[in-house]
C-alpha positions in Angstrom: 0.0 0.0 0.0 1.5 3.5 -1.2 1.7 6.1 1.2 -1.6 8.4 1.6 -1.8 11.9 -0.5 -3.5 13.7 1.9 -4.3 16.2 -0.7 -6.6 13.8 -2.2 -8.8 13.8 0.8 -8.7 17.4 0.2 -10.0 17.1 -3.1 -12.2 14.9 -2.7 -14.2 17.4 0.5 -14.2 20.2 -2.3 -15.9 18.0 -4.6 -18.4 17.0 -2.2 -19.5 20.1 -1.5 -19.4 21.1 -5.4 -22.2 18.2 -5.3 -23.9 19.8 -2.5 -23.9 23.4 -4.9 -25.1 21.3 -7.7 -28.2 19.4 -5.5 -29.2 22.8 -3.7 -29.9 24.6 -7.2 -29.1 27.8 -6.4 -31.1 30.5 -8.5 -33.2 28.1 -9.6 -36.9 30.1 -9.4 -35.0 33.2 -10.5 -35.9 33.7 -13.9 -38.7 31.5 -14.8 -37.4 27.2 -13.9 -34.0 27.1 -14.2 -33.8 29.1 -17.0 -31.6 32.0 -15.1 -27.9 32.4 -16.1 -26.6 32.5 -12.3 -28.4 28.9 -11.9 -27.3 27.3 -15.6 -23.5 28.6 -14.3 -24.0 27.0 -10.8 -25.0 24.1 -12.3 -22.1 23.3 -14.6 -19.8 24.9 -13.0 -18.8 22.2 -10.6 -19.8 19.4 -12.7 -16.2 18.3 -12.0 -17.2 16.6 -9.1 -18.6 13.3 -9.8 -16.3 12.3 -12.4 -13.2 13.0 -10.3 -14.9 11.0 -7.2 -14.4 8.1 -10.0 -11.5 9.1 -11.5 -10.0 8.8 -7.4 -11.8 5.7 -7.1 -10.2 3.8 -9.7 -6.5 5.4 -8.6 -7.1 4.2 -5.0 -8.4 1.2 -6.3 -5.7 0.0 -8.6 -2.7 1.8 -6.6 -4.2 -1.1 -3.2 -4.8 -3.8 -6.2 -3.0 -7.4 -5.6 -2.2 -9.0 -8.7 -1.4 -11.8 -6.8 -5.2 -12.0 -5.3 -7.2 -9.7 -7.7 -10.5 -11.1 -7.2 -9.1 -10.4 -3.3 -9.8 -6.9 -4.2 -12.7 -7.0 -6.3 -15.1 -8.8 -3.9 -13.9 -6.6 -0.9 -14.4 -3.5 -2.9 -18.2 -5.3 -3.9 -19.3 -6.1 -0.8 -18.5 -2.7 0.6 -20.4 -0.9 -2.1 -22.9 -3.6 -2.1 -23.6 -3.1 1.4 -23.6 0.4 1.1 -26.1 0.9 -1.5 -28.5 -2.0 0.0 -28.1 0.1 3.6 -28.7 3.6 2.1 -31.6 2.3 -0.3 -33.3 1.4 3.0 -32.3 4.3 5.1 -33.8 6.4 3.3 -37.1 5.1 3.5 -37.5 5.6 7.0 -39.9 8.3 7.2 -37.4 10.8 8.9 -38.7 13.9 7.4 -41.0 15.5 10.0 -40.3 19.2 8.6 -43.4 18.3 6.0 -46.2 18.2 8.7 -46.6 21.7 9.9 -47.6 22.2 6.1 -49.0 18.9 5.1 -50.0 17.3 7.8 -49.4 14.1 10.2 -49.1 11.5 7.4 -46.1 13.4 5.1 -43.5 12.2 6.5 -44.7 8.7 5.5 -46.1 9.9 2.4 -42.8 10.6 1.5 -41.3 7.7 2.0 -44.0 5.8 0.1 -43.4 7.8 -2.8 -39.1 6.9 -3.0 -40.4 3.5 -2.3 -42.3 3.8 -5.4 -39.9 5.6 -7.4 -37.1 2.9 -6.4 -39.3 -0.1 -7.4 -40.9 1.2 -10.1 -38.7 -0.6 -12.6 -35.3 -2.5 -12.7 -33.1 0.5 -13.8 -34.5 2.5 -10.6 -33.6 -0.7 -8.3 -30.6 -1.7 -9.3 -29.1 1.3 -10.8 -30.5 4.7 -9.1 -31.6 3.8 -5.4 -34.3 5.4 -2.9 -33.0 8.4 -3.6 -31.5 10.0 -6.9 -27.6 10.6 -5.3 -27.5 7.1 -4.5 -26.9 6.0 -8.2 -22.9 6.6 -7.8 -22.7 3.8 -6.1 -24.1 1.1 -8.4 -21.7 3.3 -11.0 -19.0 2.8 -9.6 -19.8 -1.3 -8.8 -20.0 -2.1 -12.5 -17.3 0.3 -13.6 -14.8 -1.5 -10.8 -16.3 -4.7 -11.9 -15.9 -4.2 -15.9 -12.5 -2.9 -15.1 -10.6 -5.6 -13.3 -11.0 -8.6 -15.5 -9.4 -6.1 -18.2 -6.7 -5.1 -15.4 -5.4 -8.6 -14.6 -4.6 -8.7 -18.5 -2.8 -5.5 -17.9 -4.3 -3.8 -20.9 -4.5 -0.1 -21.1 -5.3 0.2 -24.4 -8.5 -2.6 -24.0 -9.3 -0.7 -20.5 -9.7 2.5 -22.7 -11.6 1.0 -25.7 -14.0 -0.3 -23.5 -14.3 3.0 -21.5 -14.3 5.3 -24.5 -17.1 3.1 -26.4 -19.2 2.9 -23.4 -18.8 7.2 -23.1 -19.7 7.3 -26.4 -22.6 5.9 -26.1 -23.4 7.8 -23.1 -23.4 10.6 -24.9 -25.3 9.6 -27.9 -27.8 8.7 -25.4 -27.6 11.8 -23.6 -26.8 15.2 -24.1 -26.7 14.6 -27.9 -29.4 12.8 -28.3 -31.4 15.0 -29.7 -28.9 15.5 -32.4 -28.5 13.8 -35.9 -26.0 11.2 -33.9 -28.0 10.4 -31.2 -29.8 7.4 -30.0 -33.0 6.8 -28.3 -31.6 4.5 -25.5 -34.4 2.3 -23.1 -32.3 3.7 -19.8 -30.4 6.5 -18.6 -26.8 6.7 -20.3 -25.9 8.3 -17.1 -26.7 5.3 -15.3 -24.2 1.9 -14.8 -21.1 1.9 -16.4 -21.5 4.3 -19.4 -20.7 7.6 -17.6 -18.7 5.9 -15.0 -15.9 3.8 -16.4 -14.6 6.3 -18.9 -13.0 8.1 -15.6 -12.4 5.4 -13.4 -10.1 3.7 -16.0 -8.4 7.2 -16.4 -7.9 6.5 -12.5 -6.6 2.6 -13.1 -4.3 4.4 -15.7 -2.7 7.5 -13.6 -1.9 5.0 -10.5 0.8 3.3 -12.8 2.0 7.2 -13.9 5.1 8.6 -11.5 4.2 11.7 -10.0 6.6 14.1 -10.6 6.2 18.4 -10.8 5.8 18.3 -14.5 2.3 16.4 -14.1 0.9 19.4 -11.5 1.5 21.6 -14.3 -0.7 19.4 -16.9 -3.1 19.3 -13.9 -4.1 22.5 -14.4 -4.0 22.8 -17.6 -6.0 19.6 -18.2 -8.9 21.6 -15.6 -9.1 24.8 -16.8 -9.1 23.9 -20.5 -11.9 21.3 -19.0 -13.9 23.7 -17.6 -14.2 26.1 -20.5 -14.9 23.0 -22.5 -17.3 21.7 -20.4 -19.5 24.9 -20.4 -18.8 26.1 -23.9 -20.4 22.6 -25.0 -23.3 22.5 -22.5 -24.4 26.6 -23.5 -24.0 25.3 -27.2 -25.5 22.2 -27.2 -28.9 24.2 -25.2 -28.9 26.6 -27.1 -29.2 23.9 -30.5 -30.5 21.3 -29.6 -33.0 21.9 -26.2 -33.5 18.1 -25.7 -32.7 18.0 -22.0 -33.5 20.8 -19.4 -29.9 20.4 -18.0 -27.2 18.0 -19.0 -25.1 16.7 -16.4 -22.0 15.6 -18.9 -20.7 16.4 -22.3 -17.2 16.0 -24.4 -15.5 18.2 -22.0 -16.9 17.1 -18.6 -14.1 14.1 -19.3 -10.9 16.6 -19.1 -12.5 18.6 -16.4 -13.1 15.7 -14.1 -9.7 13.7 -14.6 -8.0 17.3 -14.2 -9.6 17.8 -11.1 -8.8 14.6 -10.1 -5.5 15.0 -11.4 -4.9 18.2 -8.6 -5.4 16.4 -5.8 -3.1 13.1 -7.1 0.1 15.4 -8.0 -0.7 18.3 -5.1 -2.2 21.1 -5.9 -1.2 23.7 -3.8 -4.6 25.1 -2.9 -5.4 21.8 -1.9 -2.7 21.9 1.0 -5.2 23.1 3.5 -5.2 21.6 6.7 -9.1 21.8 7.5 -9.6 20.4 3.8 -7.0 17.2 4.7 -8.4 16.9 8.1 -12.1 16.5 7.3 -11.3 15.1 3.8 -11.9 11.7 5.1 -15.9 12.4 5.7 -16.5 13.3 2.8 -18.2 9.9 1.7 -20.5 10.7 4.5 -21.8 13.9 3.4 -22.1 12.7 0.1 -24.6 10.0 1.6 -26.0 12.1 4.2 -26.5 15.4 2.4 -29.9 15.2 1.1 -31.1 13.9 4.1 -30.2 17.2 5.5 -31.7 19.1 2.7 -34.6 17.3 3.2 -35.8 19.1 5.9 -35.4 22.7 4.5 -38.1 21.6 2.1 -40.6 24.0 3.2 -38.4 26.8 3.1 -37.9 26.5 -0.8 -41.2 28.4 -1.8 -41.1 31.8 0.8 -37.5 32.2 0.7 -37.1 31.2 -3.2 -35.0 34.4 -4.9 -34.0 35.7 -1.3 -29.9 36.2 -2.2 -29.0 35.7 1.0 -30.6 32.1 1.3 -29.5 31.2 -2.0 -25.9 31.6 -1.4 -26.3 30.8 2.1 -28.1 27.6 2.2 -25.1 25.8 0.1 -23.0 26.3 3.2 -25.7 25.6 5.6 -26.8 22.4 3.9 -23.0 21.7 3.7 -21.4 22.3 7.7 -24.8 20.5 8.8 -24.4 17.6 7.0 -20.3 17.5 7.6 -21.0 18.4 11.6 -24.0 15.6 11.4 -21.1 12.5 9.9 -18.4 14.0 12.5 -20.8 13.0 15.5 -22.3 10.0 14.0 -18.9 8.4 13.3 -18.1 8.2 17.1 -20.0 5.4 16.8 -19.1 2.1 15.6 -22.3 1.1 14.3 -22.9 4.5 11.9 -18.8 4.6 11.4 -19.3 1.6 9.1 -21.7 3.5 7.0 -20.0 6.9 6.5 -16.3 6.5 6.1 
């Protein structure tokens, strides 16, 4: 096992709460539904942060892998995820969210439930791929990505890992943000979904763990992100402003360089990313990822009076965030939450 890069655990907390900006849709109502600049730039903005959770998963993942014992690794990295997802599917049908009956009455809060009880079993692709609750489909992602990728690993084929990924993309994107083009394809289930949107980075991930990390690569870090970024955003205003197929897109050509660069900061050291509170709470950041809606939950009622109020918009991104992160630091004093949150 390779020493720890404790700016990866940095990374990865600024990506969590990049998902938390994403999930709180700031400026939504503004103008019209989502159709107000501030909100389309929140959005995309930080659309980095998925694909680099991936692109980190498959680095940690290969840089622990035995070759010796790889199916050793697979199944432990399986059951974990497995357990995960089976937990979390079921947590979140408790019905926790007693905010709803001042405004809805004694019954919401299992009304609630009910409905992400239907919504999960209301077809395969929602039980086995999304979850209880729409966050929750990372972790089936990232399952069949892992599980695609280390029959391919033993063989110790780059090139195969890539043409796999890179046809698999491709057809995420035909099914997805260009499908409403001349290229696309009318896919049966979200390309998102499974290993089409997934795989593409973890292999990038498989891939950089056999790289050296020298100075040079920080450099290309940042270049490989900021040339991401304005990729990313030039293609999703473009591809909205031709071809309105989807209200908003949550990947396109360029989300690929944005993520791995990302990813990429916190594997060679980005300086920014040096930050003690960012390395010391890095390592709950799985936990606000699975805990965060269930903060946001509760702030449900608050979404119609304080809607367009500046002060909440901005605000309730770090609210939503320092709740959730203070929520995972006490529950993970205990042994029996620990195991689901870190």
């Amino acid at each position: 096992m390779k020493e720890r890069i404790q700016t990866i655990d940095s990374l990865k907390l600024v990506a969590i709460f990049s998902i938390v900006i994403v999930h709180s849709m700031p400026f939504f109502s503004q103008k019209g539904l989502g159709e107000s600049i501030p909100f389309l730039i929140f959005n995309q903005a930080f659309r980095f942060a998925v694909p680099a959770f991936f692109v980190l998963a498959g680095y940690l993942y290969a840089t622990n892998f035995s070759y010796k014992r790889p199916f050793h690794s697979y199944f432990r990295s399986t059951r974990r995820l497995g357990f995960l997802y089976a937990f979390w599917c079921l947590a979140y049908l408790i019905p926790y969210n007693i905010a709803l009956i001042p405004g809805k009455g004694i019954s919401a809060p299992v009304n609630f439930s009910i409905y992400h009880y239907q919504a999960w079993t209301s077809g395969w692709e929602s039980f086995f791929l999304v979850g209880s609750k729409v966050h929750l489909w990372f972790l089936p992602a990232l399952w069949l990505a892992l599980t695609l990728s280390t029959p391919i690993m033993v063989l110790k084929s780059n090139w195969l890992l890539l043409t796999v990924a890179a046809t698999l993309f491709l057809l995420a994107l035909l099914g997805g943000p260009y499908e409403g083009t001349q290229f696309g394809i009318d896919f049966p289930i979200l390309t998102r979904n499974g290993p089409f949107f997934s795989m593409i980075f973890f292999a990038a991930g498989v891939i950089l763990a056999g790289v050296k990390r020298t100075q040079r690569l920080l450099f290309w870090s940042y270049a490989i992100f900021f040339i991401g970024l304005i990729w990313h955003l030039t293609e999703y205003f473009w591809l909205r402003e031709h071809y309105r197929g989807y209200f908003i897109y949550d990947f396109n050509t360029g989300t690929v360089a944005f993520g791995i660069g990302a990813a990429m900061l916190g594997i060679y050291g980005a300086k920014p990313l040096t930050n003690n509170w960012l390395q010391e709470n890095g390592r709950y950041a799985l936990g606000v990822y699975l805990l965060h809606m269930f903060i946001m939950d509760f702030f449900m009622p608050l979404r119609v009076p304080l809607a367009n109020n500046f002060l909440w918009e901005v605000g309730k991104i770090f609210i939503f965030f320092l709740l959730t992160l203070w929520l995972v630091k006490a529950l993970v004093k205990y042994p029996v939450f620990k195991r689901v949150l870190e």
